[in-house]
LOZA-425157 format. One line per 3 residues: number of its first residue (from 1); their letters; for each residue x, y, z of N, C-alpha, C. Coordinates in nm, 2 decimals. Layout:
<bazas>
NUM> A> X,Y,Z,X,Y,Z,X,Y,Z ~ ...
</bazas>
This chain:
<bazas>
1> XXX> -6.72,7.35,25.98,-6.61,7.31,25.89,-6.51,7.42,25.90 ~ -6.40,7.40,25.94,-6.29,7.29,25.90,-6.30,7.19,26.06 ~ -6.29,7.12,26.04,-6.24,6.97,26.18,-6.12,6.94,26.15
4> XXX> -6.10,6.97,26.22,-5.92,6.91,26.29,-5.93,6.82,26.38 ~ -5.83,6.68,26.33,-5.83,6.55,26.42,-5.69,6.58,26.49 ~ -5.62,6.55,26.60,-5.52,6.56,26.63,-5.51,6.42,26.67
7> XXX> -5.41,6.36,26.67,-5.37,6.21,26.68,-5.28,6.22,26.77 ~ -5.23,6.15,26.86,-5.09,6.12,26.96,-5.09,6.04,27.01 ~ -4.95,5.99,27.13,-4.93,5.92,27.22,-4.99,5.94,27.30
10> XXX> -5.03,5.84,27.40,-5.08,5.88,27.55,-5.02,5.92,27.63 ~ -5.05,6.00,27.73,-4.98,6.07,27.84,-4.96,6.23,27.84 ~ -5.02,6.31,27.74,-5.05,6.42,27.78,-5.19,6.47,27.88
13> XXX> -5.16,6.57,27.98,-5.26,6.59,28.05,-5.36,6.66,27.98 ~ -5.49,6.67,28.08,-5.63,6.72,28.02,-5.58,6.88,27.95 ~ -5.49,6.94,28.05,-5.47,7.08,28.04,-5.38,7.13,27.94
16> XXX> -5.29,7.01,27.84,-5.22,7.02,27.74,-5.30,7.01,27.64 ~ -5.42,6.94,27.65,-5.51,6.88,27.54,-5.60,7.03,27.50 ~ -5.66,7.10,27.64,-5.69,7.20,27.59,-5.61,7.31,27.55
19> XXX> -5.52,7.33,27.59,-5.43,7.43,27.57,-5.44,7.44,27.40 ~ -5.33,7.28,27.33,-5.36,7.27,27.18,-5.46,7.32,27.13 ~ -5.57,7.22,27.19,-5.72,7.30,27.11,-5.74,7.44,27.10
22> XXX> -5.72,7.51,27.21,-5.75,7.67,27.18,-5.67,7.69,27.09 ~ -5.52,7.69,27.09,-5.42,7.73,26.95,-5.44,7.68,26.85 ~ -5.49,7.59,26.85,-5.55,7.56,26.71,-5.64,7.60,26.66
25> XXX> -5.72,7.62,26.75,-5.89,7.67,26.67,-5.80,7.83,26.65 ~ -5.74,7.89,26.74,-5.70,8.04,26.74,-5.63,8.04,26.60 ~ -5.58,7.98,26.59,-5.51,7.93,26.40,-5.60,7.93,26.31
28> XXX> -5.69,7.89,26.32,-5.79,7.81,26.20,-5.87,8.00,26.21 ~ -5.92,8.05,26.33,-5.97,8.17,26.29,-5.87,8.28,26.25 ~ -5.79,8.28,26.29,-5.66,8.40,26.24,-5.65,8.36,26.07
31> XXX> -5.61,8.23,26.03,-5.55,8.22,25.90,-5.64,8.19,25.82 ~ -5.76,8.13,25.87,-5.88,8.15,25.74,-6.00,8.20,25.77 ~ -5.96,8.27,25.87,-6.11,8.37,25.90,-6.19,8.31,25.85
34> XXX> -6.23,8.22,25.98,-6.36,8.15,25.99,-6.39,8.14,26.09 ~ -6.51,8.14,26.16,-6.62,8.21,26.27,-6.56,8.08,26.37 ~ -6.57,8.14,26.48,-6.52,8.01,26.55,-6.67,7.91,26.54
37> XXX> -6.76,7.93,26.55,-6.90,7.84,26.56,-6.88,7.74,26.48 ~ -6.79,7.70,26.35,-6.76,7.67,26.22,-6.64,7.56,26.26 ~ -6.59,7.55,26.38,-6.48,7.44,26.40,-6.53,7.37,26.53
40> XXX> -6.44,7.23,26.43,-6.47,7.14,26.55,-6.32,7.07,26.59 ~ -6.27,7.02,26.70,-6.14,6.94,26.66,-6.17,6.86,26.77 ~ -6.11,6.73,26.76,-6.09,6.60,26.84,-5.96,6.59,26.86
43> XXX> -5.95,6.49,26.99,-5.81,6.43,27.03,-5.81,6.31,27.03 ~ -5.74,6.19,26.97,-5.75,6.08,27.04,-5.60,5.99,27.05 ~ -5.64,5.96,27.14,-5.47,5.91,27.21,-5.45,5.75,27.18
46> XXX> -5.33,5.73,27.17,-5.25,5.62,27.13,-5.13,5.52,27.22 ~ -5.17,5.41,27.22,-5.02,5.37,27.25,-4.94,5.34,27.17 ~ -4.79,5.32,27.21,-4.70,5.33,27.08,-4.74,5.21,26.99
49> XXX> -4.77,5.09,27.08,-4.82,4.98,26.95,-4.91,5.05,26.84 ~ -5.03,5.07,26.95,-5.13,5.11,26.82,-5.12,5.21,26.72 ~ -5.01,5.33,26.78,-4.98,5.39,26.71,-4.92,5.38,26.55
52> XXX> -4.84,5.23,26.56,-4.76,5.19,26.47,-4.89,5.15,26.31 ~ -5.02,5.10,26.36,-5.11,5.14,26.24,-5.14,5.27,26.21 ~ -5.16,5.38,26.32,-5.24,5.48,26.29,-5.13,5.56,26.16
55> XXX> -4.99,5.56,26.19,-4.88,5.59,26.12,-4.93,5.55,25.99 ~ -4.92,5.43,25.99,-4.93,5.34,25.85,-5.05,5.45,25.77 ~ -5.16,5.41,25.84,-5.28,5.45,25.74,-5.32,5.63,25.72
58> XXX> -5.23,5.72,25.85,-5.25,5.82,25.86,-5.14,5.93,25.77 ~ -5.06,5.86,25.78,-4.91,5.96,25.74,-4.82,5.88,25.69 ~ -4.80,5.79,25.69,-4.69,5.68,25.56,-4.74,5.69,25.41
61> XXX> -4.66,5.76,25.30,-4.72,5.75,25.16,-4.84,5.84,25.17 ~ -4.89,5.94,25.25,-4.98,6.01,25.18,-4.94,6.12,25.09 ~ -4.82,6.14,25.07,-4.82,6.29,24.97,-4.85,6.37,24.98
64> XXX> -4.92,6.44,24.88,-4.97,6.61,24.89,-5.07,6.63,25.03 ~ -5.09,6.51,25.05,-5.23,6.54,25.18,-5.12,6.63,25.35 ~ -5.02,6.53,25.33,-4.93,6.59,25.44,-4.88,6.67,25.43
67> XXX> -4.87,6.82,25.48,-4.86,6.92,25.47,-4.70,6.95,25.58 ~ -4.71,6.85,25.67,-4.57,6.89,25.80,-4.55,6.70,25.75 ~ -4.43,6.73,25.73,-4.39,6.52,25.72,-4.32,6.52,25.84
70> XXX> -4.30,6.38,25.92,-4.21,6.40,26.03,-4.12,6.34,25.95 ~ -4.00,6.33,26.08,-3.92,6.28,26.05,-3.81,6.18,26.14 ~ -3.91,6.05,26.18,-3.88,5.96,26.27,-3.93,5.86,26.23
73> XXX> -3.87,5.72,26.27,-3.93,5.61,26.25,-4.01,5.56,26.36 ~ -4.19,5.54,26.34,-4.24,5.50,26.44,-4.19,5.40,26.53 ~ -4.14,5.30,26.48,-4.11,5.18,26.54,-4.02,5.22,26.69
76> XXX> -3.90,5.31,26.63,-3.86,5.40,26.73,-3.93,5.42,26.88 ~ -4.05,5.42,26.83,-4.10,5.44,26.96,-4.16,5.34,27.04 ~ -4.14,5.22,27.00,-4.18,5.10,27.09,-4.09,5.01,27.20
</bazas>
């Protein structure tokens, strides 16, 4: 613990995917000094349709849970 999901569009390569992951886990041990053994993170990729639920249920109206809000309209991207 902590797990980090990352959510996106499709079409980043394998070597973007890991790249994030190191900076993120390197984040997660720098700012809350926690052992790396202790994190997990996933990727899972999207097309823009499907994307248009993950929006809905992930980041539309959640409030305090979203900590970065964007600032685009998914639809935008179909």
């Amino acid at each position: 613990m902590p797990h980090i999901a990352v959510k996106m569009l499709k079409g980043r390569t394998e070597e973007q995917k890991k790249k994030i992951a190191v900076a993120l886990t390197n984040a997660l041990i720098e700012s809350l000094s926690v052992p790396r053994a202790y994190i997990s993170l996933s990727i899972e990729d999207y097309t823009a349709e499907e994307w248009q639920d993950v929006f809905a249920q992930e980041v539309d109206n959640k409030g305090a849970s979203i900590y970065v809000e964007p600032d685009y309209d998914p639809k935008d991207l179909l």
